[in-house]
N, C-alpha and C positions, 0 to 999 in steps of 0.2 A: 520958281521951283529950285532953282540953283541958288539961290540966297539962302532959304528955310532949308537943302540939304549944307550947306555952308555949316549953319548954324547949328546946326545938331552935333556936328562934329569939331567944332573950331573950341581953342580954348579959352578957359576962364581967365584974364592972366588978372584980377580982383581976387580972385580966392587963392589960398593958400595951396600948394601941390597936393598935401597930404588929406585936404577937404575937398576935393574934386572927387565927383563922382565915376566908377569906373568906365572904363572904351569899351563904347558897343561891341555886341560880339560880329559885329559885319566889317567887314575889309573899307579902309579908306583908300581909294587912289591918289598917288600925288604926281607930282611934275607933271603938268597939263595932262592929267587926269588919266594918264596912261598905267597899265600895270606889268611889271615884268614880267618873263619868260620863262622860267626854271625847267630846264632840258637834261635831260642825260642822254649820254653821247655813248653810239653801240660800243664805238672804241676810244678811249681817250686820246687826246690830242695830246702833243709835246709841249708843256707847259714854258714859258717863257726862262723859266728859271731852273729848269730839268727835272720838274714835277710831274707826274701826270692829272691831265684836267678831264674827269668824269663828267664833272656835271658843267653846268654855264649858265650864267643869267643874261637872257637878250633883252635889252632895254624895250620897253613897252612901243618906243616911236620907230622901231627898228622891224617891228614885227607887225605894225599898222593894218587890221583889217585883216588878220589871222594870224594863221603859223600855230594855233594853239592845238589843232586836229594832226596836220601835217608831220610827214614820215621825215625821220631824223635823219640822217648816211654820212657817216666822217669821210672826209676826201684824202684827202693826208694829211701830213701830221699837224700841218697848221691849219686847215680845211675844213669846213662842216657844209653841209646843207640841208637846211629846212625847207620842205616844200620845193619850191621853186626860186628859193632866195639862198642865194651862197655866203660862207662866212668866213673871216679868217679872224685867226685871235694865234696873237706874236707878245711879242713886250711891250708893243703901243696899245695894247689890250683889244678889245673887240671890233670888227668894221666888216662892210659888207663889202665884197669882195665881185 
């Protein structure tokens, strides 16, 4: 099963780019098959750079087995939490806290 979906999606690297046929209209997963997170935060966080950061992408291995239901809460300015899982994101960028 995991071959024949492989296949459906892998590409032609024989044909030319511009002769390939277009990408399905279904979402591919990648990096061990995990999909990211895309959040918006009730209040933004202090951006590492003196930006404010609204929204956030939690890597898909970060959020394992949910978080996609789960209620959002900025803690402070470096601080989130999803669910039951805490989060800081500074200038070494995103980790769980």
């Amino acid at each position: 099963m995991k071959l024949q979906t492989a296949r459906q999606v892998a590409l032609d690297f024989t044909m030319r780019f511009t002769d390939m046929p277009p990408a399905p209209d279904e979402q591919v997963a990648t990096r061990l098959g995990a999909r990211d997170l895309l959040i918006d935060l009730p209040q933004p966080l202090s951006g590492p750079f003196g930006d404010p950061v609204g929204r956030i992408a939690i890597p898909g291995w970060m959020v394992a087995g949910g978080g996609g239901r789960d209620e959002v809460e900025t803690v402070d300015a470096r601080h989130f939490r999803l669910g039951d899982r805490r989060f800081r994101y500074d200038q070494w960028g995103l980790e769980p806290a």
